[in-house]
N, CA, C and O of each residue as an XYZ file, in Angstrom:
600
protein
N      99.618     71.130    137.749
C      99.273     70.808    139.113
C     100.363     71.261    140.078
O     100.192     71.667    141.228
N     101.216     71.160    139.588
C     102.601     71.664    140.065
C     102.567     73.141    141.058
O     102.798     73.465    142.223
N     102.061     73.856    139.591
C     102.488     74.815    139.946
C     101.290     75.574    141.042
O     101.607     76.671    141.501
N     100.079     75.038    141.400
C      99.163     75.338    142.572
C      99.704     74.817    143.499
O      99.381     75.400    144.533
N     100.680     73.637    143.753
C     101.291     73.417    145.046
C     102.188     74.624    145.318
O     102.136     75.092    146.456
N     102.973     75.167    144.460
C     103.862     75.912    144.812
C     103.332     77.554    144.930
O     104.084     78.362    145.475
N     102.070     77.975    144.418
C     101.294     79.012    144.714
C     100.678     78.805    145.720
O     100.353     79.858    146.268
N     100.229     77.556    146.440
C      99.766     77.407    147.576
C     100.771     78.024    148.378
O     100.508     79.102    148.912
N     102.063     77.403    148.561
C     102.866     77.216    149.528
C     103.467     78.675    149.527
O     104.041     78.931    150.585
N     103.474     79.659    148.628
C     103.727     80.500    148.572
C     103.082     81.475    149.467
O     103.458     82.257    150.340
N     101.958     81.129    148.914
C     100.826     82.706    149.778
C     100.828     81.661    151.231
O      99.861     82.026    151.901
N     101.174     81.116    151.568
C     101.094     80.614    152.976
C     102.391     81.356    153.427
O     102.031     82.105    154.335
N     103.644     81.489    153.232
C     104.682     82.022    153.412
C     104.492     83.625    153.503
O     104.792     84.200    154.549
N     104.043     84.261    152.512
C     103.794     85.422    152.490
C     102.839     86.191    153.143
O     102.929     87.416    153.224
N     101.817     85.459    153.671
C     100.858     85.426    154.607
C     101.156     85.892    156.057
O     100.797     86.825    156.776
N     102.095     84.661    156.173
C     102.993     84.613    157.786
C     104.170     85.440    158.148
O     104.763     85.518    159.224
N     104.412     86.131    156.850
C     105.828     86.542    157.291
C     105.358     87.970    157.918
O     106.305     88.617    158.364
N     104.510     88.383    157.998
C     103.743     89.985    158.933
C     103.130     89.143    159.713
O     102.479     88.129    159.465
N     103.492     89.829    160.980
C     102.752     88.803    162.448
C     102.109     90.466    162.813
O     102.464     91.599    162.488
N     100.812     89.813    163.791
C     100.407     90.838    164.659
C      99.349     90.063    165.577
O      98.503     89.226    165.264
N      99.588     90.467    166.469
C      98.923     89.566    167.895
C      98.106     91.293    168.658
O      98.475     92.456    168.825
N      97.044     90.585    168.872
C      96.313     91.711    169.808
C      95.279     91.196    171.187
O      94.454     90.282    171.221
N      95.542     91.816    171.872
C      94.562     91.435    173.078
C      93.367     92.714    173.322
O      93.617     93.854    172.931
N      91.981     92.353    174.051
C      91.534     93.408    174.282
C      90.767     92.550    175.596
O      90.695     91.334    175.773
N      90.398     93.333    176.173
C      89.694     92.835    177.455
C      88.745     94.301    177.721
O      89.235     95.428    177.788
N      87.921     94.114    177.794
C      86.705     95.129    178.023
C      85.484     94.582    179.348
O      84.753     93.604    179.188
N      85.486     95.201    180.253
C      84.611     95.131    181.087
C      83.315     95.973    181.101
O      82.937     96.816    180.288
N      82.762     95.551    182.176
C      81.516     96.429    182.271
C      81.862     97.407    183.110
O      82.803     97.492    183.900
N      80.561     98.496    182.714
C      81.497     99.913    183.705
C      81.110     99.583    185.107
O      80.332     98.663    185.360
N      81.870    100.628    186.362
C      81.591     99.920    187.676
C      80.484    100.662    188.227
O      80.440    100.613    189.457
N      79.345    101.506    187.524
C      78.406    102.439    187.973
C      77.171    101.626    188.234
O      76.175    102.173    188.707
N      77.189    100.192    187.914
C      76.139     99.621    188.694
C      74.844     99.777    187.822
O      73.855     99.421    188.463
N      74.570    100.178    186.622
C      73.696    100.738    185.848
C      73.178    102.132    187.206
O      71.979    102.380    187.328
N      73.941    102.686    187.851
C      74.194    104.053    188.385
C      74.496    105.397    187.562
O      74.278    106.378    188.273
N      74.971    105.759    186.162
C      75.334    106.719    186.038
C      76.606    106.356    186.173
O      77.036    107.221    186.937
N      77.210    105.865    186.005
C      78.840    104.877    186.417
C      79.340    104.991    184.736
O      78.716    105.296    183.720
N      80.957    104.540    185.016
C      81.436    104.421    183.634
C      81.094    103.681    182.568
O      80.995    102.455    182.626
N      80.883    104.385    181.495
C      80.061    103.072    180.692
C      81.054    101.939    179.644
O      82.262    102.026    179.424
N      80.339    101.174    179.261
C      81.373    100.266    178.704
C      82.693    100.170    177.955
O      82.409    100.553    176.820
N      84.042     99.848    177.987
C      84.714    100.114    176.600
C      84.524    100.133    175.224
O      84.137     99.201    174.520
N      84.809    101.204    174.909
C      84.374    101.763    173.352
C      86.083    101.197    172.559
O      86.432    102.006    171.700
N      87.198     99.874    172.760
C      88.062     99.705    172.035
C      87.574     99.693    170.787
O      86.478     99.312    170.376
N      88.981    100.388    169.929
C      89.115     99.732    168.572
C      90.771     99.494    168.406
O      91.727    100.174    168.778
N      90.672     98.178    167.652
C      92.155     98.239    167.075
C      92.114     97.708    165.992
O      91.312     96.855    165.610
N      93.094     98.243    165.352
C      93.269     98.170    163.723
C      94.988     98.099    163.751
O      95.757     98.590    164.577
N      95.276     97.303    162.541
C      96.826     96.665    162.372
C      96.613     96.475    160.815
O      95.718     95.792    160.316
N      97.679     97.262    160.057
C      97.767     97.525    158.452
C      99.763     96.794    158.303
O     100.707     97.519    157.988
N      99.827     96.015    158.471
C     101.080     95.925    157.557
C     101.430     94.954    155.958
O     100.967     93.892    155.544
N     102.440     95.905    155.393
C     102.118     95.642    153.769
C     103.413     95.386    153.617
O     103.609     94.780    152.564
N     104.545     95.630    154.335
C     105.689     94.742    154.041
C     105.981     93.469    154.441
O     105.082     92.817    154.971
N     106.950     93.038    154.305
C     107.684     91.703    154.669
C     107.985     91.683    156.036
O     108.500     92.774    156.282
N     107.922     90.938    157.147
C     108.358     90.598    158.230
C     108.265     91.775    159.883
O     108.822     91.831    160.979
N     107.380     92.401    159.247
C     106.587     93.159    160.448
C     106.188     92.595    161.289
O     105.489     91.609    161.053
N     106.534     93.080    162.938
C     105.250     92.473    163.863
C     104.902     93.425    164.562
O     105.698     94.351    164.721
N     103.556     93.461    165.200
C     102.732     94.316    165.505
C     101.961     93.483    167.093
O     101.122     92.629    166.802
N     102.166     93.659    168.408
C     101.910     93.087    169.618
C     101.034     94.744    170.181
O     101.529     95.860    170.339
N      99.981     94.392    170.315
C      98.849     95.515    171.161
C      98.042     94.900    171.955
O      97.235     93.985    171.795
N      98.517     95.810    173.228
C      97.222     95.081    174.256
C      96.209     96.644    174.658
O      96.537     97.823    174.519
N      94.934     96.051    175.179
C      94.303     97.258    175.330
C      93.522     96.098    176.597
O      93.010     95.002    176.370
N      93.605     96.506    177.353
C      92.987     96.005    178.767
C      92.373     97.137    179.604
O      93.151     97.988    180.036
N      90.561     97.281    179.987
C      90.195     97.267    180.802
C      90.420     99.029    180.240
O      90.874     99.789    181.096
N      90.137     99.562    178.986
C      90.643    100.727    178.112
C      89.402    101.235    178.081
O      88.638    100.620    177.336
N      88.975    102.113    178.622
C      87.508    102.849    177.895
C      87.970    103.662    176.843
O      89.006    104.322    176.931
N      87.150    103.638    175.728
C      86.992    104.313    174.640
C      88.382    104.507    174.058
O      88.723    105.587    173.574
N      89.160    103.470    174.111
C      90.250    103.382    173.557
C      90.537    103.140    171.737
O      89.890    102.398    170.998
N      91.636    103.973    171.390
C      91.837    103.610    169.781
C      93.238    102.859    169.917
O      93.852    103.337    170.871
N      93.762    102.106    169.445
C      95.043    101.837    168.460
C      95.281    101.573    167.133
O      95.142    100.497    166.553
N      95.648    102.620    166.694
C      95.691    102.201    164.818
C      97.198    101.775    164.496
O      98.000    102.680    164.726
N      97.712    100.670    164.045
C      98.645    100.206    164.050
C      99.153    100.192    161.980
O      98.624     99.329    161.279
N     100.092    101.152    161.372
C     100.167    100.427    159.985
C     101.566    100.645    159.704
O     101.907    101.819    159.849
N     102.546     99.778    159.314
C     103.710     99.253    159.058
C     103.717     99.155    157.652
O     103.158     98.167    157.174
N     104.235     99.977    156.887
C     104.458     99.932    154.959
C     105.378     98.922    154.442
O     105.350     98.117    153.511
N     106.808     99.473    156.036
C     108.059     98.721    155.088
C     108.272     97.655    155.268
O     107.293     96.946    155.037
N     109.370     96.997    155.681
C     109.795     95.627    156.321
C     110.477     95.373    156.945
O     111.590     95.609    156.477
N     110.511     94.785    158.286
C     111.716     94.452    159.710
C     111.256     95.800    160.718
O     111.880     96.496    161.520
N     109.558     95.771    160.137
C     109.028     96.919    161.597
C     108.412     96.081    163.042
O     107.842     94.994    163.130
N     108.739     96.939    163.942
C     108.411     96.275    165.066
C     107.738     97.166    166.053
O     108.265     98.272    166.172
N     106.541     96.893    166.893
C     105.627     97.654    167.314
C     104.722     97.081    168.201
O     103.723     96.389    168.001
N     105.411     97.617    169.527
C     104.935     96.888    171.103
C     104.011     97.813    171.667
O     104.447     98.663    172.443
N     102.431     97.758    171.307
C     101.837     98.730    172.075
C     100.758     98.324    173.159
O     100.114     97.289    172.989
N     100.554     99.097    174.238
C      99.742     98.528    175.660
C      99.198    100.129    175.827
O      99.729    101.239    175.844
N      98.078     99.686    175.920
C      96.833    100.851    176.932
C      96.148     99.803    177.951
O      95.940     98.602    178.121
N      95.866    101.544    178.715
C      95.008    100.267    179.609
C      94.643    102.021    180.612
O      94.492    102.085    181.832
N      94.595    103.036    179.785
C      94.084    104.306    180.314
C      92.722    104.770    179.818
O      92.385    104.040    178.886
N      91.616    105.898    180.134
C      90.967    106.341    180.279
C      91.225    107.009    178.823
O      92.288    107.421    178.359
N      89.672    106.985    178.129
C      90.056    107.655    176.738
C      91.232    107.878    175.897
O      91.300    108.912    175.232
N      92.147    107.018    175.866
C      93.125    106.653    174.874
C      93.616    106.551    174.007
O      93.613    105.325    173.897
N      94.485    107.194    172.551
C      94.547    107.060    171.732
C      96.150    106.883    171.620
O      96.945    107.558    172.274
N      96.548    105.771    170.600
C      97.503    105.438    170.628
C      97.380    105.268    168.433
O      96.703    104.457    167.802
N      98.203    106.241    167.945
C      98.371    105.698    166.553
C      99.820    105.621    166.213
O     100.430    106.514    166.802
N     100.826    104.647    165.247
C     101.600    104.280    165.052
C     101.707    104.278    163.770
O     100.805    103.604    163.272
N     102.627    104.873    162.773
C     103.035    104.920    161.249
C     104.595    104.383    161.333
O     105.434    104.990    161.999
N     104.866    103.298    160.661
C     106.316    103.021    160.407
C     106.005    102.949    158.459
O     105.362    102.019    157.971
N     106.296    103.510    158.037
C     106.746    103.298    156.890
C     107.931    103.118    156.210
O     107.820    103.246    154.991
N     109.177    102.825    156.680
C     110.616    102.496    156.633
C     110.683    101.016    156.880
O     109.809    100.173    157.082
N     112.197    100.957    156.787
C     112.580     99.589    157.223
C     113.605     99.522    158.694
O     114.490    100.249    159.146
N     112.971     98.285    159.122
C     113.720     97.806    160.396
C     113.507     99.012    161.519
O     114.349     99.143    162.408
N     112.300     99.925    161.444
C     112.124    100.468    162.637
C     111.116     99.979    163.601
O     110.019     99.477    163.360
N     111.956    100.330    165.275
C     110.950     99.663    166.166
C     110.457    101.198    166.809
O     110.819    102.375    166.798
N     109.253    100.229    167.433
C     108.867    101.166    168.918
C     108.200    100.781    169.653
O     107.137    100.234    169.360
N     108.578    100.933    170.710
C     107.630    100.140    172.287
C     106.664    101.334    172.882
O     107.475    102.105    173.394
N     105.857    101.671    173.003
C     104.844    102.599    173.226
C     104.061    101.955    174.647
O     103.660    100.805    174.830
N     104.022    102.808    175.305
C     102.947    102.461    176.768
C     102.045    103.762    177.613
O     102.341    104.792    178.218
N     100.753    103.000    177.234
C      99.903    104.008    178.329
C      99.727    103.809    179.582
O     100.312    102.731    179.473
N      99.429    103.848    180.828
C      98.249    103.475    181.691
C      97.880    104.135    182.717
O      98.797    104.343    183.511
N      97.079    104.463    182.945
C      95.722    105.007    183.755
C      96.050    107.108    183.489
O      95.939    107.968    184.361
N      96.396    107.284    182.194
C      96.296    108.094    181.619
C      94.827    108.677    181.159
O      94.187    108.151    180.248
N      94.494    109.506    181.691
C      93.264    109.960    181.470
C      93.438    111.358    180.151
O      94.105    112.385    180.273
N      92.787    111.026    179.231
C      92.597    112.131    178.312
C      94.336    111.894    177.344
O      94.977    112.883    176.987
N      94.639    111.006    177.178
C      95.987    111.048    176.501
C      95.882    110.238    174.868
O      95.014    109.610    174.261
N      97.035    110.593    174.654
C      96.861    110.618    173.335
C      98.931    110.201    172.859
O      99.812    110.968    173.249
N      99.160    109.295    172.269
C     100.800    108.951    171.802
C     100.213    108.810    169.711
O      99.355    108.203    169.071
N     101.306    109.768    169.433
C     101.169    109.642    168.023
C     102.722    109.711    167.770
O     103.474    110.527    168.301
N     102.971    109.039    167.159
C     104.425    108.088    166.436
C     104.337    107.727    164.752
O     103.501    107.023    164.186
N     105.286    108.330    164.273
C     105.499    108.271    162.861
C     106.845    108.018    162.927
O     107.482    108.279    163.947
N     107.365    107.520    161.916
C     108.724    106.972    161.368
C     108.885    106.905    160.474
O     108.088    106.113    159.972
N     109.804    107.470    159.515
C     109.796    107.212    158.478
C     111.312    106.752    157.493
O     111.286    106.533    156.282
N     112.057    106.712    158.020
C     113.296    105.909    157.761
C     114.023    104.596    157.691
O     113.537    103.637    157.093
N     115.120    104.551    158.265
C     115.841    103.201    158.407
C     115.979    103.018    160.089
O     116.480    103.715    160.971
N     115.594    102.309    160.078
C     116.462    102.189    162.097
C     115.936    102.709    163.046
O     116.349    102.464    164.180
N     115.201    103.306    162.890
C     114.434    104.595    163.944
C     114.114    103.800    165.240
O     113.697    102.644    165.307
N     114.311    104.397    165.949
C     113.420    103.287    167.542
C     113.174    104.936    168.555
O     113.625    106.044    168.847
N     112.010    103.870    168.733
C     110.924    105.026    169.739
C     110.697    104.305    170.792
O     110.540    103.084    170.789
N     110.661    105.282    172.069
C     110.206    104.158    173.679
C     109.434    105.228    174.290
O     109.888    106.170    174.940
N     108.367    105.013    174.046
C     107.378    106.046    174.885
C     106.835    105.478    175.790
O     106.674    104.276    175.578
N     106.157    106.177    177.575
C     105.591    105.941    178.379
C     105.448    107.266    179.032
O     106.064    108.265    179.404
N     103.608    106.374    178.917
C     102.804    108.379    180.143
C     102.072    107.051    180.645
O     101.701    105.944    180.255
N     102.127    108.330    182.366
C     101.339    108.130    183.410
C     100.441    108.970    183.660
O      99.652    108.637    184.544
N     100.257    110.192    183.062
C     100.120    111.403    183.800
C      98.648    111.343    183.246
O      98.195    110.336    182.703
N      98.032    112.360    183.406
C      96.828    112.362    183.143
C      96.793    114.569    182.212
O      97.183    115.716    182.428
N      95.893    113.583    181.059
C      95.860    114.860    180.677
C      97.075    115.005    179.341
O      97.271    116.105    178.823
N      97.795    113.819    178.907
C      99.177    113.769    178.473
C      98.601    113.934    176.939
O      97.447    113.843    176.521
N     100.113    114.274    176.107
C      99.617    114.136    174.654
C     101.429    114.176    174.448
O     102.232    114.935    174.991
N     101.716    112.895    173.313
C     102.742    112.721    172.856
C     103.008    112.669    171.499
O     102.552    111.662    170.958
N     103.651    113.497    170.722
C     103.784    113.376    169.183
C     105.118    113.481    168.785
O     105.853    114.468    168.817
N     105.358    112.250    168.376
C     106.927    112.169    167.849
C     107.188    111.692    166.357
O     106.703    110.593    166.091
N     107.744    112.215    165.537
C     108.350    112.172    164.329
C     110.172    112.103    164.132
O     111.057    112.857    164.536
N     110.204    110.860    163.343
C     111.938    110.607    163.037
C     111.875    110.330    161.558
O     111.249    109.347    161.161
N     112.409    111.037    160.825
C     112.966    110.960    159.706
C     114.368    110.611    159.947
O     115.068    111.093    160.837
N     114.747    109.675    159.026
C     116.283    109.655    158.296
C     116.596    108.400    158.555
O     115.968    107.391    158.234
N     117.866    108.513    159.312
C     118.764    107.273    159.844
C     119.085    107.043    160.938
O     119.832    107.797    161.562
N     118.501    105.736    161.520
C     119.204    105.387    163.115
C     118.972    106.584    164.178
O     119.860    107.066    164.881
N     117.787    106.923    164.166
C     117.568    108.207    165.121
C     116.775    107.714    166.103
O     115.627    107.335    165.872
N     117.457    107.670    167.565
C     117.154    107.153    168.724
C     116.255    108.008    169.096
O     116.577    109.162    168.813
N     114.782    107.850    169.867
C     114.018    108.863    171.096
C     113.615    107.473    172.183
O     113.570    106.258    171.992
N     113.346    108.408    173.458
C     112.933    107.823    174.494
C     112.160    108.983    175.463
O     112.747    109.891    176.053
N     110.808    108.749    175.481
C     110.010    109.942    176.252
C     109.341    109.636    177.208
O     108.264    109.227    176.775
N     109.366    109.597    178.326
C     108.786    109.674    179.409
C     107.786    110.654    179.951
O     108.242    111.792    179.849
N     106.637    110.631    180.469
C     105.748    111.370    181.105
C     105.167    110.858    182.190
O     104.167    110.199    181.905
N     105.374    110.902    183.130
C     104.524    110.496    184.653
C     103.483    111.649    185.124
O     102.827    111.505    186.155
């Protein structure tokens, strides 16, 4: 009997120790049933398989927005927000202890793709622009980026 308390208490621990919080807010389009924008098409998806990942995505007011969110290793961290026009936002950390803060908004036709695959890595992306496309890759150790697009 014992030992189901302590398999309980276990997978409750192991459960919690990968956090991921998501928001989505989807409206109706403003064409009035006019020929107007039609509804948000969000998806979000969040894969983490290590220990102590967190994963925070907002997608507000996003037509036809993606975020695919998947974290392998452990001590990944991953702050992502849309809130632009056809959107795609995908995120690979497969290392340990890498972050990245990622931001869209009112980006029309854009696209942020982020891979990591090391120790330490931190990424800070933000587009404004319309028309944008961001693809960043860090292999190794402790390799800083920060990209801006207006």
């Amino acid at each position: 009997m014992n030992f189901f308390k302590i398999a309980a208490i276990a997978a409750v621990v192991v459960s919690s120790s990968a956090m991921a919080s998501d928001l989505q807010f989807g409206w109706p389009g403003n064409g009035g049933g006019h020929g107007g924008n039609s509804d948000p098409q969000s998806t979000l998806k969040v894969f983490q398989h290590g220990a102590n990942n967190s994963a925070t995505a907002l997608q507000a007011d996003a037509r036809k927005s993606t975020t695919d969110i998947k974290q392998y290793g452990s001590g990944n961290f991953a702050d992502v927000g849309q809130g632009a026009d056809d959107a795609t936002i995908t995120l690979v950390q497969k290392g340990h202890a890498n972050s990245a803060t990622l931001d869209q908004w009112e980006a029309k036709g854009s696209t942020i793709d982020v891979s990591q695959y090391g120790y330490k890595n931190n990424a800070t992306v933000n587009q404004t622009a319309a028309a944008s496309s961001v693809d960043l890759t860090q292999i190794g150790y402790n390799n800083q980026a920060n990209l801006q697009q207006h």
